[in-house]
N, C-alpha and C positions, 0 to 999 in steps of 0.2 A: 124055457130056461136054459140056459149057454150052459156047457161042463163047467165052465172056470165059476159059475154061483154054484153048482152043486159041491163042489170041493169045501165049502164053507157052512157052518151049524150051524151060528150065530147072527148071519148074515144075511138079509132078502132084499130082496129089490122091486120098488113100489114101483107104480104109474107117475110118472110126473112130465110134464109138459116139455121141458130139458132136461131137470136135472137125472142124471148115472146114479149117482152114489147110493150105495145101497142103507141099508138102517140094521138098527142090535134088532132081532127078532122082538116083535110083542111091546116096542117101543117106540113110541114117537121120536126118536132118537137118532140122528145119522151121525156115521162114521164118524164126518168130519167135524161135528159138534161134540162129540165124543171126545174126539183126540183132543180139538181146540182147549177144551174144561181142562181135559191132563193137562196138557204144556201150558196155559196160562195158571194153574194153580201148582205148578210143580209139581204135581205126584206120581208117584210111581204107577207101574198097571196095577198090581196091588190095591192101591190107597183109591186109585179112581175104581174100581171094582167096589169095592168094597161101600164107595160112596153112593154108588150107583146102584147098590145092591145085585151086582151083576157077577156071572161066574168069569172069574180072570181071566180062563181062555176065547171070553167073547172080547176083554179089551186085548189081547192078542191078536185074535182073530180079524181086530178093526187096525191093530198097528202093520199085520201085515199086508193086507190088503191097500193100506195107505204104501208103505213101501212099493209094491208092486203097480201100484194107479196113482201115482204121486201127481203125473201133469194133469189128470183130470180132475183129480180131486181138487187142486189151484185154481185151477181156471173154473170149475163150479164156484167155487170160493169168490174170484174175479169178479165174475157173472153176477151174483148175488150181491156182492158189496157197490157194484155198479146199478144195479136193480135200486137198492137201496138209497143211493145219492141222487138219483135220478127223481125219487119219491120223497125229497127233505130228509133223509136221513142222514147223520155225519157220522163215523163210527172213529 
């Protein structure tokens, strides 16, 4: 495990074939599915905590790490929505 994942409480990082992005601990849940729920539903970290039944500093914890890994966290995003069109998916 790299320092920059142990600087994080909330935060782990699975085995995955490509994808980085780490997940909320104890949840099938990544970051960036996380943040995508905020920003498509407007809520605050607050409100998506709270939805998620999660402690506010893990959607912190996922909004900085998205600042900080912003082009990977995209291009996972890319990656997967191309995955997806690939397999009849249209999103």
């Amino acid at each position: 495990m790299s320092e920059q994942q142990n600087s994080y409480h909330y935060l782990e990082w699975r085995p995955h074939r490509w994808r980085k992005t780490p997940y909320i601990k104890g949840r099938n849940l990544s970051v960036w599915h996380l943040l995508c729920s905020m920003w498509a539903n407007k809520m605050t970290p607050e409100e998506v905590a709270q939805d998620y039944d999660l402690p506010v500093e893990a959607v912190y914890e996922a909004l900085d790490y998205y600042e900080n890994h912003r082009e990977l966290l995209e291009a996972e995003a890319e990656e997967e929505r191309e995955w997806l069109k690939q397999h009849g998916i249209n999103l």
